[in-house]
Backbone as a chain_set.jsonl record, in Angstrom:
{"seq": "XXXXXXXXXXXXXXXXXXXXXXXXXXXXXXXXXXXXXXXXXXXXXXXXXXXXXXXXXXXXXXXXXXXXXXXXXXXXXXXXXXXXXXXXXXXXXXXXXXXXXXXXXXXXXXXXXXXXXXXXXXXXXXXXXXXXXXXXXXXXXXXXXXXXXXXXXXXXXXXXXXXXXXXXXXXXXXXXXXXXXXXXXXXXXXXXXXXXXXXXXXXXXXXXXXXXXXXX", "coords": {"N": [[20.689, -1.265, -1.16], [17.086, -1.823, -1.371], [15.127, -4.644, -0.317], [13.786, -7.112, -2.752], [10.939, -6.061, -4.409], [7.437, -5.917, -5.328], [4.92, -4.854, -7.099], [2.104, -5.669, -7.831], [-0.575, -6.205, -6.742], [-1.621, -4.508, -3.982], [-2.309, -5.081, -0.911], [-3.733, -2.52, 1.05], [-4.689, -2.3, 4.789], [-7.474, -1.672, 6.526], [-8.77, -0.778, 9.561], [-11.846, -0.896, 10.32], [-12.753, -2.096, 8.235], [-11.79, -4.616, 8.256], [-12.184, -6.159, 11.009], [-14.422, -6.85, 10.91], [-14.232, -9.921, 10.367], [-13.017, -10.736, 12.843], [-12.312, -10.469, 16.277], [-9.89, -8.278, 18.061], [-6.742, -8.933, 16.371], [-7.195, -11.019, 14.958], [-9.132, -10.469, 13.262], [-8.266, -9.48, 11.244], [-6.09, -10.999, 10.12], [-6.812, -12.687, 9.254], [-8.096, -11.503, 7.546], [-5.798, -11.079, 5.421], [-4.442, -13.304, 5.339], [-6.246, -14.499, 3.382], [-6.371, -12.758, 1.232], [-3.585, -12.873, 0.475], [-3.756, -15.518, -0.422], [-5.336, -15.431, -2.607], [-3.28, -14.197, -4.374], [-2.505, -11.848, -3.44], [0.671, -9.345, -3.485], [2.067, -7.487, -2.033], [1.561, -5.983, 1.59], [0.245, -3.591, 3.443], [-0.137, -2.452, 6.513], [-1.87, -0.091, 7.65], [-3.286, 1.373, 9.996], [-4.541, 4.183, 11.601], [-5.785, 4.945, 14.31], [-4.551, 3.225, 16.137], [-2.506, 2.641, 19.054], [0.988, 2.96, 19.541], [1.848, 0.75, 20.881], [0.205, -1.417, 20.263], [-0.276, -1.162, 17.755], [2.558, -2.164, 17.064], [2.383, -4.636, 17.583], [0.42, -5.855, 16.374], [1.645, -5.768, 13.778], [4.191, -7.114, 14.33], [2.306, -9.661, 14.181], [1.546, -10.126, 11.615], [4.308, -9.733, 10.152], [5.189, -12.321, 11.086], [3.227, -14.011, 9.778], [3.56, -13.513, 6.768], [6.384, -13.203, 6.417], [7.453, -16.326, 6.048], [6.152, -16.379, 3.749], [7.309, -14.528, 1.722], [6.506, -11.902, 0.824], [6.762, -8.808, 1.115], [5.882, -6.864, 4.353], [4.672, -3.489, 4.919], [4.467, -0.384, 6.905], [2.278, 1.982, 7.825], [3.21, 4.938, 7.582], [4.375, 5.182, 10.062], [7.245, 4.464, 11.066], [8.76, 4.254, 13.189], [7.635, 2.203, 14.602], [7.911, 0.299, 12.161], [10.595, -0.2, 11.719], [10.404, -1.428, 15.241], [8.917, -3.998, 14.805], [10.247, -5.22, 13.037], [9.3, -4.826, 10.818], [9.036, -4.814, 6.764], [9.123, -2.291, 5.507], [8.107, 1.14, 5.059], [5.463, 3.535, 4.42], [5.178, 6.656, 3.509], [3.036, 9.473, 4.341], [3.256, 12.693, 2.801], [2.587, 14.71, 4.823], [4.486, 13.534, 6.461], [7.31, 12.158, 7.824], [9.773, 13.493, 6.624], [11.093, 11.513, 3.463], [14.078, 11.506, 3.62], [14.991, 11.276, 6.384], [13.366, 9.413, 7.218], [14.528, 7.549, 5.99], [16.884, 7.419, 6.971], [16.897, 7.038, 9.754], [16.113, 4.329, 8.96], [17.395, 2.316, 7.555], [19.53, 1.139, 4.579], [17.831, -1.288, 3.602], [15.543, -1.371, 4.211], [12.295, -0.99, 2.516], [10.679, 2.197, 1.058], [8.334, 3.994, 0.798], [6.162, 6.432, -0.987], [3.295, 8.947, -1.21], [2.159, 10.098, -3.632], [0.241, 13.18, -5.009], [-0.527, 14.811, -7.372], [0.961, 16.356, -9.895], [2.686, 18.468, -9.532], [2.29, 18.252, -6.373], [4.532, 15.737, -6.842], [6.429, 17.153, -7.564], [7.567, 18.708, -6.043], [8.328, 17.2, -3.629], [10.15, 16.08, -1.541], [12.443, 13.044, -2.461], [14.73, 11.598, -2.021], [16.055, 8.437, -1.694], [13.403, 7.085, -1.733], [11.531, 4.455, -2.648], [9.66, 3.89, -4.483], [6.141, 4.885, -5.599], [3.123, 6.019, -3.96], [0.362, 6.732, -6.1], [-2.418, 8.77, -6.541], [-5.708, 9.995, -5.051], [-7.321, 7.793, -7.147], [-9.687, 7.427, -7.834], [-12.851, 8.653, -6.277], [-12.632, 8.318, -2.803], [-13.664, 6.371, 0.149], [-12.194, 5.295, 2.502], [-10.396, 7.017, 3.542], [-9.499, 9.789, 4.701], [-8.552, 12.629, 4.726], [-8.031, 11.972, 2.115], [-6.731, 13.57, -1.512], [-8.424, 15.761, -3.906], [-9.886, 13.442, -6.498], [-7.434, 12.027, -9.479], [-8.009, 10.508, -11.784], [-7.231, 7.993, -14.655], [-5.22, 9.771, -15.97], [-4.602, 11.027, -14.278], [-2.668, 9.699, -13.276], [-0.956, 8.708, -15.362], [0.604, 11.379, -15.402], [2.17, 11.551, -14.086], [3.645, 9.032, -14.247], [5.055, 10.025, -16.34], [6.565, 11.792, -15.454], [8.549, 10.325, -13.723], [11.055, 7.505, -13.44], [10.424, 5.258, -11.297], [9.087, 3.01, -10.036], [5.52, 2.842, -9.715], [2.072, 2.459, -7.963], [-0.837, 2.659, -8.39], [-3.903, 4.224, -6.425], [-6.861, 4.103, -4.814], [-9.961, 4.157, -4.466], [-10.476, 1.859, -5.999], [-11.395, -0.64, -8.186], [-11.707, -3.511, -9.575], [-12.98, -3.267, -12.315], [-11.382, -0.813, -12.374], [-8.676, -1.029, -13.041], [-7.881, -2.072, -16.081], [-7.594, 0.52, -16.935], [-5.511, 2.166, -15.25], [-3.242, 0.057, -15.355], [-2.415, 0.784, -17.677], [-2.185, 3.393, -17.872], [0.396, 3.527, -17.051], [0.987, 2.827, -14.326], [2.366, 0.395, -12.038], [1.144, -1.573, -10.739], [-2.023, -2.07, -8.959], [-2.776, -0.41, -5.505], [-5.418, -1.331, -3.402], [-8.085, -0.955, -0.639], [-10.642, -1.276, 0.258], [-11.477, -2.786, -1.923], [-11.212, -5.276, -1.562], [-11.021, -5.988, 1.721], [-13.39, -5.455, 2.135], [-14.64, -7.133, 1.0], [-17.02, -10.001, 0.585], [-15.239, -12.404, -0.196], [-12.382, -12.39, 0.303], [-10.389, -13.451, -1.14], [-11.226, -14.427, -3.068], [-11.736, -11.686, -4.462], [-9.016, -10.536, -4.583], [-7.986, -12.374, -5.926], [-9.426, -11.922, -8.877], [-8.402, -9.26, -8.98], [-5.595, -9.448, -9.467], [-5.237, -10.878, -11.36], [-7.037, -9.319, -13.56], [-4.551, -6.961, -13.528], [-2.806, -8.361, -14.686], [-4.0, -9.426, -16.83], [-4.056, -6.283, -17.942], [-1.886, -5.752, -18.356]], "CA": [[19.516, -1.583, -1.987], [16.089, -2.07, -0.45], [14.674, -5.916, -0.443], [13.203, -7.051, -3.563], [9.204, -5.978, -4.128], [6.421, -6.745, -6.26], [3.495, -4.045, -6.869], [1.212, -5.964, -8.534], [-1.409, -6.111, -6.004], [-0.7, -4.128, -2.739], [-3.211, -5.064, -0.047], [-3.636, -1.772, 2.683], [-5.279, -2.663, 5.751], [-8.808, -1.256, 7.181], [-9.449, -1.735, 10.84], [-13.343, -1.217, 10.284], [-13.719, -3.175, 7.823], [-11.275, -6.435, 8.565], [-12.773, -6.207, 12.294], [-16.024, -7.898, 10.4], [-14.112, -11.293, 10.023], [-12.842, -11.35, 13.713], [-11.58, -9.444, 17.1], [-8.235, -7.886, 18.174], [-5.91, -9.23, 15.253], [-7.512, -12.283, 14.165], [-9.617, -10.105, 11.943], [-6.561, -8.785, 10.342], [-4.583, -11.876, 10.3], [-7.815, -14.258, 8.39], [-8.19, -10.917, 5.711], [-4.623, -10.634, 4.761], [-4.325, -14.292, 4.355], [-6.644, -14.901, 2.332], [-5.486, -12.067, -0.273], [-2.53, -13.541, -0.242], [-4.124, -16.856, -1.301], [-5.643, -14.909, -3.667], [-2.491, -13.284, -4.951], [-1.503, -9.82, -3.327], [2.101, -9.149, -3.349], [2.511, -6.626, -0.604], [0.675, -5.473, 2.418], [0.445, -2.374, 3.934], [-0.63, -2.354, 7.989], [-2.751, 0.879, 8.28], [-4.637, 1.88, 11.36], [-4.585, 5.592, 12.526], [-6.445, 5.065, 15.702], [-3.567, 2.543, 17.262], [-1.497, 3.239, 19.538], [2.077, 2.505, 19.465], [1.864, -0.615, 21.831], [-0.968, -2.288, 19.548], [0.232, -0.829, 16.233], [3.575, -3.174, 16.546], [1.75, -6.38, 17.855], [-0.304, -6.199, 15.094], [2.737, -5.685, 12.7], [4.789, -8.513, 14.643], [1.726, -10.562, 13.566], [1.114, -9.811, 10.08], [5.015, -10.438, 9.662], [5.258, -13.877, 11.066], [2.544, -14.546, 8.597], [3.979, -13.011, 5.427], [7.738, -13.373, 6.138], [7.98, -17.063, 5.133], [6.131, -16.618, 2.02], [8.295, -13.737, 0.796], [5.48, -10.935, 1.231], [6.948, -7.766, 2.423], [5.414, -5.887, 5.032], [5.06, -2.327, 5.149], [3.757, -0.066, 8.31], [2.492, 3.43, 7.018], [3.303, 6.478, 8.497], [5.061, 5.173, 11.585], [9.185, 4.242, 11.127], [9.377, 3.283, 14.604], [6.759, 1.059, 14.446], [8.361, -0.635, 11.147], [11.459, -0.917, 12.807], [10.518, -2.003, 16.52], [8.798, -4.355, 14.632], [11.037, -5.348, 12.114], [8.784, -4.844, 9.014], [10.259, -4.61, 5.235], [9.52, -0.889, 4.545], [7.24, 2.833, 5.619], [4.821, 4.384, 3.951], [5.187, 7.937, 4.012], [2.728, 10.825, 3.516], [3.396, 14.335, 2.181], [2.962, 15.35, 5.827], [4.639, 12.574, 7.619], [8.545, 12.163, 8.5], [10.747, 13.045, 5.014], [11.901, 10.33, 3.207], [15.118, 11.56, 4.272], [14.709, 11.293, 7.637], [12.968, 8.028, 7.444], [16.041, 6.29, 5.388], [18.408, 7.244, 7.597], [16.463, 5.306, 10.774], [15.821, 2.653, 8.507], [18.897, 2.161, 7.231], [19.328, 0.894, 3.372], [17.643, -2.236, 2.792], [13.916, -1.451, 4.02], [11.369, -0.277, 1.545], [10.308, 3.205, 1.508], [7.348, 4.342, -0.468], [6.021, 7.949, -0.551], [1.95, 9.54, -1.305], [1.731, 11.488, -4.316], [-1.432, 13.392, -5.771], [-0.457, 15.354, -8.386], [2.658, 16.441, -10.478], [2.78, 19.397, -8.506], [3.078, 17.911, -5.091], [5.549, 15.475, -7.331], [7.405, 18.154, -8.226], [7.985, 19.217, -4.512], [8.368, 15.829, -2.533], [12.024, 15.324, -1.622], [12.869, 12.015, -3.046], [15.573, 10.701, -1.729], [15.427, 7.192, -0.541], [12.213, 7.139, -2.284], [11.829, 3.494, -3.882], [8.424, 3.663, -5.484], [5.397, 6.192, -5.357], [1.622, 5.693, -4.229], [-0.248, 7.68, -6.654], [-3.44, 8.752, -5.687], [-6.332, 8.742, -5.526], [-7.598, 7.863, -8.773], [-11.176, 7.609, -7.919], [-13.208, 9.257, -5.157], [-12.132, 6.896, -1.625], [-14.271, 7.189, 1.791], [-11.312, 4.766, 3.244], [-9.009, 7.567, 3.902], [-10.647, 10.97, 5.133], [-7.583, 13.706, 3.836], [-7.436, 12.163, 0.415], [-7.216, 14.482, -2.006], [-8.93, 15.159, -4.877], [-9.564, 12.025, -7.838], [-6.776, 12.493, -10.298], [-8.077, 9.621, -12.858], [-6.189, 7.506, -15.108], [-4.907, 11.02, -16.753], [-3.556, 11.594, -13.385], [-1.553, 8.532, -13.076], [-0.154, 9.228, -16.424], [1.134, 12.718, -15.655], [3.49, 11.182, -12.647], [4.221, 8.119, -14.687], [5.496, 11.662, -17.622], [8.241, 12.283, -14.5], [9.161, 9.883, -12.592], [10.96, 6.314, -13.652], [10.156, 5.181, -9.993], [7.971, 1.738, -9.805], [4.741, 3.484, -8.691], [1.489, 1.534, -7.647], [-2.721, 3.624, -8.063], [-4.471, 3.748, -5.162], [-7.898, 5.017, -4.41], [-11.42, 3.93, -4.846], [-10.478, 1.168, -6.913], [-12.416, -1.957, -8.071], [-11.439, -5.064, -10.924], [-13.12, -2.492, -13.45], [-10.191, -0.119, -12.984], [-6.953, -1.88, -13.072], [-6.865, -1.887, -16.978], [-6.995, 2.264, -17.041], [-4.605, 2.497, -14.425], [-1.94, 0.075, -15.422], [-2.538, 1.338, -19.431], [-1.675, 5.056, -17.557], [1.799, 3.504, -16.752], [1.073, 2.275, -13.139], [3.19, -1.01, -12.123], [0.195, -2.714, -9.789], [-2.749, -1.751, -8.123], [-3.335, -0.574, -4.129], [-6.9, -1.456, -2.763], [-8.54, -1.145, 0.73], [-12.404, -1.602, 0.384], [-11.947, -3.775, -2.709], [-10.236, -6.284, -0.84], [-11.169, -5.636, 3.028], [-14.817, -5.083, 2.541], [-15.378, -8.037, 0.287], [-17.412, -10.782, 0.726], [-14.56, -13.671, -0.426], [-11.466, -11.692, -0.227], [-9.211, -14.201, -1.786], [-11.68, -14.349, -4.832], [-11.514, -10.455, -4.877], [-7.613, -10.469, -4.816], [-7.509, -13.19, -7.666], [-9.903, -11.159, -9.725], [-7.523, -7.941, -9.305], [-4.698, -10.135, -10.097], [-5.807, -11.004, -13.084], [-6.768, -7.738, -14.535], [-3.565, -6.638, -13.342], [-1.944, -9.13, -15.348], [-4.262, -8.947, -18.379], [-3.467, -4.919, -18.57], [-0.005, -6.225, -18.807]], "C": [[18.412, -2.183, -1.114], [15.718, -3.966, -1.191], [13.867, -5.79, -1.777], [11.459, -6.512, -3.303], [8.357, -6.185, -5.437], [5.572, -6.046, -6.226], [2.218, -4.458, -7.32], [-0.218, -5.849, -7.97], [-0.833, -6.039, -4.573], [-2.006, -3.795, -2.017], [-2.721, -3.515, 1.054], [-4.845, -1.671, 3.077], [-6.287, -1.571, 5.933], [-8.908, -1.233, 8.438], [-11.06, -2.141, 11.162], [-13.582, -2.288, 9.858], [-12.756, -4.918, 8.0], [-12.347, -6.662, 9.995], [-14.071, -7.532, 12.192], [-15.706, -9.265, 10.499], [-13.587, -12.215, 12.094], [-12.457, -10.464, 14.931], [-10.361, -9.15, 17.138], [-7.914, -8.365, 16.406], [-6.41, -10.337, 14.622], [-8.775, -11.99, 13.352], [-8.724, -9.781, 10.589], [-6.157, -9.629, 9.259], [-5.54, -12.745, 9.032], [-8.05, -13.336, 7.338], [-7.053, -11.285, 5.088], [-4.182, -12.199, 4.299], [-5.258, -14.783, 3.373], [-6.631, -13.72, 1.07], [-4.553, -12.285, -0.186], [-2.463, -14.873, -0.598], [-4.478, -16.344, -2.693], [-4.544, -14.176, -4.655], [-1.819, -11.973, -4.622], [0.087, -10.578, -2.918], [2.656, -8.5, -2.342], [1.45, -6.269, -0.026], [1.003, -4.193, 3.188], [-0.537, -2.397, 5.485], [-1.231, -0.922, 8.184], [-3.572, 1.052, 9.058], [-4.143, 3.22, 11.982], [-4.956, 5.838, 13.932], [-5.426, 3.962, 16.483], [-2.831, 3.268, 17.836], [-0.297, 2.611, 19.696], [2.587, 0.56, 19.713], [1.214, -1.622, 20.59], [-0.621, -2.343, 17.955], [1.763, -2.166, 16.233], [3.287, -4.521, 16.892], [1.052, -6.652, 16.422], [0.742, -6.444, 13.869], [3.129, -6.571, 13.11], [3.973, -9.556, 14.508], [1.906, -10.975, 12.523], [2.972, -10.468, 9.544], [5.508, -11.484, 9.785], [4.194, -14.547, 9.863], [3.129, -14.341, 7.423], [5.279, -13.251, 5.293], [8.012, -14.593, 5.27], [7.337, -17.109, 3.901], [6.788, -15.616, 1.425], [7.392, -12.76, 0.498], [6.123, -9.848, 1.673], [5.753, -7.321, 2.821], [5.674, -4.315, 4.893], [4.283, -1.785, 5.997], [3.637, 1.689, 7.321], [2.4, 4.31, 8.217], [4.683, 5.887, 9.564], [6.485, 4.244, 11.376], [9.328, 4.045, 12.594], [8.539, 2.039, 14.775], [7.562, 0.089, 13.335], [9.198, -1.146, 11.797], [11.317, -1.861, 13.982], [9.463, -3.643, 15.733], [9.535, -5.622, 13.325], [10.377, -5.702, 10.633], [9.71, -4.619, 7.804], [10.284, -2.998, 5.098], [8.031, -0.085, 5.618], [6.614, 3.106, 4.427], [4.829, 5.657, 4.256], [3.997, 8.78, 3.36], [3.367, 11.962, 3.262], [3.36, 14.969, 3.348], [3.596, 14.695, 6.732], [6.137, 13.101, 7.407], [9.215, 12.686, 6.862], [11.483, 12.223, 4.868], [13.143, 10.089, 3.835], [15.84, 11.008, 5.354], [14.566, 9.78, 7.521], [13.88, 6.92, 6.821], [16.991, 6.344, 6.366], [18.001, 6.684, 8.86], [15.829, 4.051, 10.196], [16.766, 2.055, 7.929], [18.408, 1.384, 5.557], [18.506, -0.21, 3.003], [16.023, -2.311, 2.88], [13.535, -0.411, 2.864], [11.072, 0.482, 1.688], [9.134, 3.727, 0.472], [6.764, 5.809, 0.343], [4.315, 7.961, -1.513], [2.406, 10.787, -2.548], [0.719, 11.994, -5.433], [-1.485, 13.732, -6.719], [0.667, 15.796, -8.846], [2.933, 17.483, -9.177], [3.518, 18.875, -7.003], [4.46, 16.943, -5.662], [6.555, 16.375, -6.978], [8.324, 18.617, -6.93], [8.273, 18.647, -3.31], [10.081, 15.931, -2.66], [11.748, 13.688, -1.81], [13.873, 11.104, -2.644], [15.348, 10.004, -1.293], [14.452, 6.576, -1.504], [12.643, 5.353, -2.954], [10.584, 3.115, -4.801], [7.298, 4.719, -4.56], [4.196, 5.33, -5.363], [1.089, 6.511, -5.081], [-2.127, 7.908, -6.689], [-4.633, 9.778, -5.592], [-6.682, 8.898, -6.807], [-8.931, 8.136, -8.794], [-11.27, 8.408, -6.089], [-12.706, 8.34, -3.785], [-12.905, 7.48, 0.037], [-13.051, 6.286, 2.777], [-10.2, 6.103, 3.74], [-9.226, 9.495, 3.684], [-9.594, 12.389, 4.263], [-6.865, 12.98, 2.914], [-7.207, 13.45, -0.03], [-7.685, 14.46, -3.324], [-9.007, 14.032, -6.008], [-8.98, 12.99, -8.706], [-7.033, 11.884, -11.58], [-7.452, 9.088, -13.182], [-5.127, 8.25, -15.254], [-3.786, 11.153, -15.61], [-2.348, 11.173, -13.341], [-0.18, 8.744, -13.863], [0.802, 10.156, -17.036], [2.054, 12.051, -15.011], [3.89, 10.393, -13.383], [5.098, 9.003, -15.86], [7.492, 10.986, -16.688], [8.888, 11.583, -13.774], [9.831, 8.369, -13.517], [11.094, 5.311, -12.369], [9.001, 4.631, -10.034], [7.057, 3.159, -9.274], [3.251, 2.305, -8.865], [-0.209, 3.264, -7.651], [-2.995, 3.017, -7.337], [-5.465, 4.914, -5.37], [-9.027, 4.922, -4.954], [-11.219, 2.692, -5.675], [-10.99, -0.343, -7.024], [-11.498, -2.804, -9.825], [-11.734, -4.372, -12.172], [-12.364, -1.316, -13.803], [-9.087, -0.142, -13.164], [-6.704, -1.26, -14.519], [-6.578, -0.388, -17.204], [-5.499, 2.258, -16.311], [-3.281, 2.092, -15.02], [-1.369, 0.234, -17.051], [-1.581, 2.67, -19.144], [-0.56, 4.444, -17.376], [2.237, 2.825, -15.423], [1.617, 0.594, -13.238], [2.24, -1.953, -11.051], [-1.034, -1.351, -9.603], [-3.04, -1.459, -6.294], [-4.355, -0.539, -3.701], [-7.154, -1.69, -0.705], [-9.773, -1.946, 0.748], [-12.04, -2.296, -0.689], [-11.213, -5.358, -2.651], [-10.351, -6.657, 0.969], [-12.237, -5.657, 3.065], [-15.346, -6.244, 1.314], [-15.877, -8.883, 0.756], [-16.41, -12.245, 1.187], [-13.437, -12.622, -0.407], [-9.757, -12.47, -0.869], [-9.633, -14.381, -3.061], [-10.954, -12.768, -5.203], [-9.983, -10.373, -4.833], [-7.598, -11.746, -6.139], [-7.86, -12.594, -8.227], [-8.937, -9.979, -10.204], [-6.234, -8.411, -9.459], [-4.52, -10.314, -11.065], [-5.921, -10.032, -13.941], [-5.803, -7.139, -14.522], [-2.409, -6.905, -14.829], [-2.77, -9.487, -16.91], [-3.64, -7.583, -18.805], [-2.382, -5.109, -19.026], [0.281, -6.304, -20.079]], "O": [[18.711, -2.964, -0.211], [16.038, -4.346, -2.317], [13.32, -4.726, -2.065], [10.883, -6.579, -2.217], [8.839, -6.641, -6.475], [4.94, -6.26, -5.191], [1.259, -3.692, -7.228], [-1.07, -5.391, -8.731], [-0.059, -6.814, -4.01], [-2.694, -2.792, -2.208], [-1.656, -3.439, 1.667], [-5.828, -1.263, 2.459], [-5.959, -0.476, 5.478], [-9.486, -2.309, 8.592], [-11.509, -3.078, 11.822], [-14.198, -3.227, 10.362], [-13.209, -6.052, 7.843], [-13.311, -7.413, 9.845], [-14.444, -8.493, 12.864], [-16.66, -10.015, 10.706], [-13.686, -13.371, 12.508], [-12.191, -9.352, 14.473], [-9.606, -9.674, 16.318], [-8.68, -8.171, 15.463], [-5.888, -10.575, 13.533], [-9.434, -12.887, 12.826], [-8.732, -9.908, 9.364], [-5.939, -9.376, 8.074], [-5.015, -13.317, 8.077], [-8.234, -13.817, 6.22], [-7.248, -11.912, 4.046], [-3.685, -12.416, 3.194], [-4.838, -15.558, 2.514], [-6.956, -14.09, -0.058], [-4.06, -11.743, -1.175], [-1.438, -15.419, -1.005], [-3.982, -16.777, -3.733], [-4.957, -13.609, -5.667], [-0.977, -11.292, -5.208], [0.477, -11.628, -2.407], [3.676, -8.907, -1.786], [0.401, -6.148, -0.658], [2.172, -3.933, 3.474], [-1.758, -2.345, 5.338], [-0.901, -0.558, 9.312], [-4.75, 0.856, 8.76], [-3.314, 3.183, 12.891], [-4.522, 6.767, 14.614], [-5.662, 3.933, 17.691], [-2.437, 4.36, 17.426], [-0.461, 1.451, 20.071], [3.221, -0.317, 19.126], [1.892, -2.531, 20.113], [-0.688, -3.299, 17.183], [1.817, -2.983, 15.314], [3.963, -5.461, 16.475], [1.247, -7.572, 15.627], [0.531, -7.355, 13.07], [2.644, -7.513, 12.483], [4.557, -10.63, 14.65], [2.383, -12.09, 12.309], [3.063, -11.416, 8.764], [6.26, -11.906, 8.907], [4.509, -15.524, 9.183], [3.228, -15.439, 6.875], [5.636, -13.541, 4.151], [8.544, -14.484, 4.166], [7.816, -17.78, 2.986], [6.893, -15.876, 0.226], [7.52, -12.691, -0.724], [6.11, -9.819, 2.903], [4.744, -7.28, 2.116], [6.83, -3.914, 4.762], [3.233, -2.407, 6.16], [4.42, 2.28, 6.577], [1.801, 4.355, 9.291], [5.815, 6.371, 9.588], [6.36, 3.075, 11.74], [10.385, 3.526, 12.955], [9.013, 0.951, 15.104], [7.842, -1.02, 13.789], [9.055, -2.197, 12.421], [11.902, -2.943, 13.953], [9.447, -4.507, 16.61], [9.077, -6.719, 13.008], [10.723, -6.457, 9.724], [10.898, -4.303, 7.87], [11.283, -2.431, 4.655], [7.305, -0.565, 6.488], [7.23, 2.913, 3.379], [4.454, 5.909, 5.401], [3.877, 8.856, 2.137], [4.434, 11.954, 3.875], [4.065, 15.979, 3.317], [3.439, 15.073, 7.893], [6.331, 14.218, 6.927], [8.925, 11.922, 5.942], [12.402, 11.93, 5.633], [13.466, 9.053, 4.417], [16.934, 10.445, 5.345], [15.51, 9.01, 7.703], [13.92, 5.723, 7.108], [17.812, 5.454, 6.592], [18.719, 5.754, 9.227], [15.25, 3.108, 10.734], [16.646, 0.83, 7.98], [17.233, 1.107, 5.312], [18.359, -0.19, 1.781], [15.296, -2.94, 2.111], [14.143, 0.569, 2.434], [10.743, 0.427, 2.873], [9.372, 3.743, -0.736], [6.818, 6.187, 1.514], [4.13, 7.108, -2.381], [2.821, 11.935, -2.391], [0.441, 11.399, -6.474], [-2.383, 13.248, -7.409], [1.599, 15.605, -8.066], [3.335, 17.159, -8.059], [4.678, 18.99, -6.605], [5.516, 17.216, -5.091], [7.41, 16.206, -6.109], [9.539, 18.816, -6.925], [8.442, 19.215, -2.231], [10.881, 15.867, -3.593], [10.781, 13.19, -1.234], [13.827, 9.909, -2.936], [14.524, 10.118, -0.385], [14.771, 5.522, -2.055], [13.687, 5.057, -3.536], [10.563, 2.227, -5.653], [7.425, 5.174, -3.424], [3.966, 4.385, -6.118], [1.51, 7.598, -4.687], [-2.884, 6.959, -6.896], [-4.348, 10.696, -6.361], [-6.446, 9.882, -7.508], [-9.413, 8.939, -9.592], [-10.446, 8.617, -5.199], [-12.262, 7.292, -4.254], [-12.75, 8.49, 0.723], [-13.024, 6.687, 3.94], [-9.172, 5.803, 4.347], [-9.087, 10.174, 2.667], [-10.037, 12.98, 3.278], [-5.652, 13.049, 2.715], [-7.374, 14.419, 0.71], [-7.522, 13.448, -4.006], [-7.889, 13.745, -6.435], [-9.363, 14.142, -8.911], [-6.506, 12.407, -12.561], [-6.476, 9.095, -12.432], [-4.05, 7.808, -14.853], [-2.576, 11.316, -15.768], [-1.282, 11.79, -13.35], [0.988, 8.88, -13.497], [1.442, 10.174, -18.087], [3.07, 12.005, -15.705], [5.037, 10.783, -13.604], [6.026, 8.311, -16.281], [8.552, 10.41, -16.929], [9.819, 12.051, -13.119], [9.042, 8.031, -14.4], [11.999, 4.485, -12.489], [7.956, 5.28, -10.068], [7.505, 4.153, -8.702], [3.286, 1.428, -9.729], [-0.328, 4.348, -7.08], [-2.769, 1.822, -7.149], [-5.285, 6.054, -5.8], [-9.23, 5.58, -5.974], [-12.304, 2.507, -6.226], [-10.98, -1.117, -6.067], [-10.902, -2.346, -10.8], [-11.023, -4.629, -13.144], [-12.399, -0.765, -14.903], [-8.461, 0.868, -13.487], [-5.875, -0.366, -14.692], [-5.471, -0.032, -17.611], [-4.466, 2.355, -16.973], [-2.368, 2.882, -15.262], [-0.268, -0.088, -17.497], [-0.6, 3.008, -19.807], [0.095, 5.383, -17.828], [3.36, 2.358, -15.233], [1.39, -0.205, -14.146], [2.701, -3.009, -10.618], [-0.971, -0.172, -9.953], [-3.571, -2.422, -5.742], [-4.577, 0.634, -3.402], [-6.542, -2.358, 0.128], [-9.873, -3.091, 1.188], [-12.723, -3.245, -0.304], [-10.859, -6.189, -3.487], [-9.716, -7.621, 1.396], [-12.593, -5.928, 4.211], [-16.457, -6.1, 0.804], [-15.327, -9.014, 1.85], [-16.522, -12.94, 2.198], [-13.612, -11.804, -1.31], [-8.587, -12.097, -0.945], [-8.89, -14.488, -4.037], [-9.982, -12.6, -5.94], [-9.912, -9.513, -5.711], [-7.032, -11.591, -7.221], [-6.903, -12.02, -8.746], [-8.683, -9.715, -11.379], [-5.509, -7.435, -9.651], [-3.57, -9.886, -11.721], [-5.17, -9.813, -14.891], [-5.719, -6.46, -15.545], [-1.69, -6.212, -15.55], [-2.149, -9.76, -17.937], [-2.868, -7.526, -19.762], [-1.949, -4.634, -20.076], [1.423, -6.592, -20.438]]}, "num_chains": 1, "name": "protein.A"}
């Protein structure tokens, strides 16, 4: 059984836009705590442009910060990175490693979460392993260049039809769309830019806390 988790609000990382608060990692390190003053439950370490070396420093940061409050970590895409780092769990896309694959070098107790857009690709994701679904995006998103198309609340709602598999909306999302989302069936919210590119980002994580937990 994978470590307990919590979707309610699931910070994933920027490197543009944290960068704004500081250099190397101590832009990172001053966003992510303060949404988790504000309330997020999980974090997600995304950067595409690292490279291996830099990608697990940054992760061996982020989880000295988050471990003792009971925060998992998750590293997307990269299962050696989670590991050599000893994060809680992977993010997988639709073109990345199969779940499969990625359970069996992570062995049972990390978190595994999987990208999915529409029933369709649903329908066709191997699963195994699987312990909860991003669903995605809901709204348009310039954070993340091969989205694919906005699926809406509607969308959410079709996957939440098939699956009984915690899942978490992600994509374009702001404090004014939580209650659609977790009305469609969704068990939290995932934000980049409405959390990374804020002003106060410990207000903006209470705020999406809250609506979270009003939709409730």
């Amino acid at each position: 059984m994978p470590k307990p988790f919590d979707l309610t609000l699931y910070l994933v990382t920027d490197p543009r836009l944290v960068a704004a608060r500081g250099p190397g990692t101590s832009g990172l390190l001053a966003t992510v705590e303060a949404a988790v003053r504000g309330g997020a439950t999980m974090v997600q370490l995304r950067d595409p442009d690292a490279h291996g070396r830099a990608l697990v420093e940054q992760a061996r940061a982020l989880k000295a910060l988050l471990a003792p409050l009971g925060i998992p970590l998750i590293v997307n895409d990269r299962v050696d990175v989670a590991v050599a780092a000893d994060a809680d769990g992977v993010h997988l896309g639709q073109d990345d490693m199969t779940p499969a694959d990625a359970r069996a070098v992570l062995g049972p107790h990390r978190i595994l979460g999987l990208s999915v857009g529409n029933p369709a690709e649903y329908a066709s994701s191997d699963l195994a392993g699987v312990d909860y679904l991003g669903v995605g995006p809901v709204k348009a998103t310039g954070t993340k260049a091969d989205a694919g198309g906005a699926i809406g609340a509607a969308g959410v709602a079709a996957i939440r039809a098939l699956t009984p598999l915690p899942l978490v909306g992600i994509g374009g999302l702001g404090t004014g769309d939580v209650a659609d989302v977790i009305r469609a069936g969704a068990d939290g919210v995932a934000v980049v830019s409405a959390i990374c590119a804020a002003s106060d980002p410990e207000h903006a994580a209470r705020a999406l806390k809250a609506a979270v937990i009003t939709a409730r």
